[in-house]
C-alpha positions as CSV (number, residue, x, y, z in Angstrom):
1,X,-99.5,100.1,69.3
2,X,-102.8,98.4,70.5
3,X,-106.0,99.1,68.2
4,X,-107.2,100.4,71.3
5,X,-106.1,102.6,74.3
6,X,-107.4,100.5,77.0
7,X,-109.6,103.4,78.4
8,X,-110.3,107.4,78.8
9,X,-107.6,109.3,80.3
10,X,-106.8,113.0,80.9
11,X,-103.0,113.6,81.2
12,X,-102.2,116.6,82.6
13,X,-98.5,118.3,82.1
14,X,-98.7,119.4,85.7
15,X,-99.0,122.7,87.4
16,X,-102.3,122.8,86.0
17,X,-104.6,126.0,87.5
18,X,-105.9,125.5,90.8
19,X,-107.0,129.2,92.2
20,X,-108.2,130.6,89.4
21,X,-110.5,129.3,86.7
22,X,-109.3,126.0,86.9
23,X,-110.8,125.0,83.6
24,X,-108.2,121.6,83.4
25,X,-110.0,120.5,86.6
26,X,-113.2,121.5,85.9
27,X,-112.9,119.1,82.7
28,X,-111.8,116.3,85.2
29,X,-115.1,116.7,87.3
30,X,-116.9,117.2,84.3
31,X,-116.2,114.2,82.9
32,X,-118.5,112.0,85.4
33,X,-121.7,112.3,87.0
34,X,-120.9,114.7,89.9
35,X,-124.0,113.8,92.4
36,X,-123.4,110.0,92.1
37,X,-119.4,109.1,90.7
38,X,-116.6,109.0,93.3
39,X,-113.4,110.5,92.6
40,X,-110.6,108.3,94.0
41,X,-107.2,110.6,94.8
42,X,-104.1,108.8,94.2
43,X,-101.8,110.1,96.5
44,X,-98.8,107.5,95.7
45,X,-96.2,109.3,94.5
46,X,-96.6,112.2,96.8
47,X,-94.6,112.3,100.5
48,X,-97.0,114.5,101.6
49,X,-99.8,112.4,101.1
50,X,-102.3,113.8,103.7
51,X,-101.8,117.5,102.3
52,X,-102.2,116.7,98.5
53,X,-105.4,114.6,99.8
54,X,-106.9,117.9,101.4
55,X,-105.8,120.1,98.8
56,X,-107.3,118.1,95.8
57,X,-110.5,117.4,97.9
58,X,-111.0,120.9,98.6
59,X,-111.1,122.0,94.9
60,X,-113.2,119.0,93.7
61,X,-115.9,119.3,96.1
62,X,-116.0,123.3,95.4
63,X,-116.3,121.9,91.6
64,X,-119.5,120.4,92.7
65,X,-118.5,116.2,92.5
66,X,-120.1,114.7,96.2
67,X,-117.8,112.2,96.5
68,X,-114.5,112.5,96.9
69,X,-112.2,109.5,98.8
70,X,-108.3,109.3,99.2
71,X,-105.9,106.6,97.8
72,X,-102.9,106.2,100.0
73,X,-100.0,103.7,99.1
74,X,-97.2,104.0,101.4
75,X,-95.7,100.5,101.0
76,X,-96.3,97.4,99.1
77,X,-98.2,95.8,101.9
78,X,-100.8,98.9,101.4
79,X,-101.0,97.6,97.7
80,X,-102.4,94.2,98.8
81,X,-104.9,95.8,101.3
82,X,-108.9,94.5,100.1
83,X,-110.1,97.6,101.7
84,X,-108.3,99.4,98.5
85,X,-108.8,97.5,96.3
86,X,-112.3,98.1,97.1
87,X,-112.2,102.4,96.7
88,X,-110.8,101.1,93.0
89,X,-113.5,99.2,92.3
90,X,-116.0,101.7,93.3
91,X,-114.5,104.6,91.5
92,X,-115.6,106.5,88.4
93,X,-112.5,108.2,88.1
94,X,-108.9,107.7,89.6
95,X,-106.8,110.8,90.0
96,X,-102.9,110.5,90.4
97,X,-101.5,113.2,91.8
98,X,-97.8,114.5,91.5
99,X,-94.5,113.5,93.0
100,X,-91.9,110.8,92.2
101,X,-93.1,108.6,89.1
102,X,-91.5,105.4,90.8
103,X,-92.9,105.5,93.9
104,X,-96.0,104.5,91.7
105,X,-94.4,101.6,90.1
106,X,-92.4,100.4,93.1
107,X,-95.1,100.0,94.9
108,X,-98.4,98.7,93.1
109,X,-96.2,96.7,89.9
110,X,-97.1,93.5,90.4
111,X,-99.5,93.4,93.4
112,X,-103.1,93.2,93.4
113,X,-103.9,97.0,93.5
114,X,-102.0,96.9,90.1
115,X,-104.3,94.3,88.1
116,X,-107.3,96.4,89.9
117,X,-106.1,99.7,88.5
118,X,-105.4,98.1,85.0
119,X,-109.1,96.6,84.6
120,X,-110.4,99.8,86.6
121,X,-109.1,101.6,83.0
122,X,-110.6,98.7,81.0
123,X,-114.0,98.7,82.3
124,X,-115.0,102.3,82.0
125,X,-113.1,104.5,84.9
126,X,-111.8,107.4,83.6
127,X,-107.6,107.6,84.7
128,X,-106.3,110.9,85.4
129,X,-102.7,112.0,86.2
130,X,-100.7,115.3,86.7
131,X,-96.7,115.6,86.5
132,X,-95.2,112.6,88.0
133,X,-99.4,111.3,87.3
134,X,-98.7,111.6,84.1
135,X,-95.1,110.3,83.0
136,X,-96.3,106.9,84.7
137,X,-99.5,106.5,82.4
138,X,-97.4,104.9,79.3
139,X,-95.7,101.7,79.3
140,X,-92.1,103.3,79.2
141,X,-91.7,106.3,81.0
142,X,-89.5,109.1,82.0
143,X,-87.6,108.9,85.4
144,X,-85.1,111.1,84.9
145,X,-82.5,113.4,82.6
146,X,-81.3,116.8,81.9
147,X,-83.2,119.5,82.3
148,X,-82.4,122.8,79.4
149,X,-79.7,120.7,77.9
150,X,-78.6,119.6,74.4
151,X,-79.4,115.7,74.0
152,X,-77.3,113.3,75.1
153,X,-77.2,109.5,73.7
154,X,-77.5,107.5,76.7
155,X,-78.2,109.9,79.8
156,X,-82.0,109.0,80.0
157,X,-83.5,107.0,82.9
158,X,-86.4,105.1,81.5
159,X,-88.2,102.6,83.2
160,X,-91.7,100.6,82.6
161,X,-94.7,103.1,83.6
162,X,-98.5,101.3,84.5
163,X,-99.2,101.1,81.0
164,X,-102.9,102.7,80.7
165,X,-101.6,103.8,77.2
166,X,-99.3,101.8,75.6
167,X,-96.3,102.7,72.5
168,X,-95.8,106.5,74.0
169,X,-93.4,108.2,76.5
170,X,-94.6,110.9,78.1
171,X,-93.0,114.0,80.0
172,X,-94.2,116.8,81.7
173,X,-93.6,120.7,82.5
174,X,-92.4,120.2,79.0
175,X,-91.5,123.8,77.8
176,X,-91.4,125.2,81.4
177,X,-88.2,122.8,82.2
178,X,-86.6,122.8,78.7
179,X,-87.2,119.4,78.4
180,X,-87.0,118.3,74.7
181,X,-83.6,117.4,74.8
182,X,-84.6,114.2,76.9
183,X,-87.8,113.5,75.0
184,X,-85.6,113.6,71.8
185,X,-83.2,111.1,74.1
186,X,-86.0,109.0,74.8
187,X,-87.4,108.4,71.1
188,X,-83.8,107.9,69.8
189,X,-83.4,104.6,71.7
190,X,-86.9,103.7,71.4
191,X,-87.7,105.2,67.7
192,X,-91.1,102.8,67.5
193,X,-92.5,104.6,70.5
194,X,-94.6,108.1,70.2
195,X,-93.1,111.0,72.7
196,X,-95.2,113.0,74.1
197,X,-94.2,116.1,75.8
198,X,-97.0,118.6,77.6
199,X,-96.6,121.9,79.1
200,X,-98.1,123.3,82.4
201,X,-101.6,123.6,83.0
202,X,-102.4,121.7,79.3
203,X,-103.6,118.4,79.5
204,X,-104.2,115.7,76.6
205,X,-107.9,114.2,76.8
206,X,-107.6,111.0,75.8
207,X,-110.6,108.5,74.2
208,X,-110.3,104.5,73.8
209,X,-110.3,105.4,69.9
210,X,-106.7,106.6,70.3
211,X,-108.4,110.0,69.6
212,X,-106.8,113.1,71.5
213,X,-107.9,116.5,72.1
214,X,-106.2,119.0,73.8
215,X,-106.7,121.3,76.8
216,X,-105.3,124.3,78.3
217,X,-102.7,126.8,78.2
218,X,-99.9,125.8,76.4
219,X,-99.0,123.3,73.9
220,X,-98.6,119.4,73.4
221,X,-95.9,117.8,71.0
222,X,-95.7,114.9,69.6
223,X,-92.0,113.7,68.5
224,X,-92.2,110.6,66.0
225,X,-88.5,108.7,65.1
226,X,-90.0,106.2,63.2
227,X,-88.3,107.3,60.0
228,X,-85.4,108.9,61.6
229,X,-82.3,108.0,59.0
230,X,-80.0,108.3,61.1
231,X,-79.2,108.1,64.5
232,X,-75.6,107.7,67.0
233,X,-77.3,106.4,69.7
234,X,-75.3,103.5,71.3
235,X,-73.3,102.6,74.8
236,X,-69.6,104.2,73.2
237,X,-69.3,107.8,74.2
238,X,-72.3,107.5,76.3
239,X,-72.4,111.5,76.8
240,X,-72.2,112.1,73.4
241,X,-74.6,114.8,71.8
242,X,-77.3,113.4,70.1
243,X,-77.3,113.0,66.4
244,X,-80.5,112.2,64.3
245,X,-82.3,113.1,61.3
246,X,-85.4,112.8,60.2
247,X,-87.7,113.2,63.4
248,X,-91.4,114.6,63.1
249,X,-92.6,116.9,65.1
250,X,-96.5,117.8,65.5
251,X,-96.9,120.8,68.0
252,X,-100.7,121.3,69.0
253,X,-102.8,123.8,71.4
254,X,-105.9,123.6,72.8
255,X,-108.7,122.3,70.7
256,X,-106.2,120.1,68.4
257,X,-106.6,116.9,68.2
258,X,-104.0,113.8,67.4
259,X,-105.2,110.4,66.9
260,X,-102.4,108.0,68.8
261,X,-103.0,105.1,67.0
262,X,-101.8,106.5,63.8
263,X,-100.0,108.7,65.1
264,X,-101.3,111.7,62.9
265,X,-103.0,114.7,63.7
266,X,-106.3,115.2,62.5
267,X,-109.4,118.1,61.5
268,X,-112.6,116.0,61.5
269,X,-116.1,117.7,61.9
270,X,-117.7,114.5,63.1
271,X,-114.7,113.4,65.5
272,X,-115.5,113.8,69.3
273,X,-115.2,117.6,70.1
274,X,-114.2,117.3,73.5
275,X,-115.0,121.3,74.2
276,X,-118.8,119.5,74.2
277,X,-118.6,117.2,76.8
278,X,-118.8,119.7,80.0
């Protein structure tokens, strides 16, 4: 892990209120100047990018922000277009929406709308990313596995994820999908990396200090195999249950706070108390 996160995120587990008091989004528009700061709406891993668009433009501008401008990607010549790498560059905040996590990857790894996203994150904008959002944050992330299902060693596909945090995997509708069996998975092959699962309408606000705080609903949790004992991951018997011992578990709700560099929770009066910054 990096002795920094390269910039402020919100990760959202997905699902997050949008009729009601939306308090996840609210924190989103919240976090920037809402007169002057543009919102840029990621609509990449979406097929219905023109609805999610409306939708999400609808509810930021009843939240108050001015401006509010759309971020379509529908192939990899899109990702070398100057006109967007431009709306990058002018943004105060980037929200991804949901969808399929590769779609992101497949079309912005490598190309110039990649290296403008990643110093977007280093230079102050404020990431933001909901369900499929979300997983593709970390270096590694989720693709796919077995929803409400005992772990299996080798039935996770993983893949490399934009990398705004780096040495965590993180999954979403955690509880709501019965997904720690694939976390667990996850951390087995890669015991040096923190997992990070988050349930509907929660989010994990995120500072460059590695500090975390979260938001929401339900719960975030925070698997750590660094001094598992034991494990039976490997390629024989591929469909194996999972076997390992020794595996941390931190479960937090809203107002908790984990630091992700050392991978600890902590209860500090003079940390940042993120319930301040609306």
């Amino acid at each position: 892990m990096a002795e920094k996160i390269k910039g402020d995120l919100i990760i959202i587990g997905g699902a997050e209120d949008k009729e009601g008091d939306k308090d996840i989004l609210k924190k989103v528009c919240n976090s920037i100047n809402k007169e002057e700061d543009i919102i840029l709406i990621a609509t990449i891993a979406t097929e219905y990018p023109k609805e999610a668009l409306e939708k999400y433009t609808k509810i930021f501008k009843g939240l108050g922000v001015k401006n509010v401008k759309g971020l379509n990607i529908k192939d990899r010549e899109d990702s070398l277009n100057k006109e967007n790498i431009k709306l990058i560059k002018e943004a105060s905040l980037i929200f991804f929406t949901g969808g399929d996590q590769l779609r992101i990857t497949s079309l912005v790894g490598g190309t110039s709308i990649y290296d403008a996203l990643k110093s977007a994150s280093e230079n102050g904008c404020i990431i933001v990313g909901t369900s499929a959002g979300a997983s593709v944050m970390s270096d590694t992330m989720v693709v796919n596995g077995d929803d409400d299902e005992s772990p299996r060693k080798c039935t996770l596909k993983m893949a490399p994820g934009l990398g705004f945090v780096e040495g965590v995997m993180i999954d979403q509708h955690f509880a709501q999908r019965g997904r720690i069996g694939r976390l667990l998975t996850g951390i087995a092959q890669n015991p040096e990396i923190l997992g990070i699962g988050i349930d509907e309408d929660t989010a994990l606000v995120v500072r460059d200090n590695g500090d975390a705080q979260v938001v929401g609903n339900g719960a975030v949790y925070f698997l750590d195999a660094r001094n598992i004992t034991y494990s039976n991951v490997s390629e024989q018997n591929y469909d194996e249950v999972l076997s390992m011992f020794n595996v941390n578990l931190h479960v937090l709700k809203e107002g908790d706070k984990f630091n992700l560099l050392s991978k600890m929770p902590f209860e500090e009066e003079n940390s940042k108390d993120e319930s301040n910054r609306d």
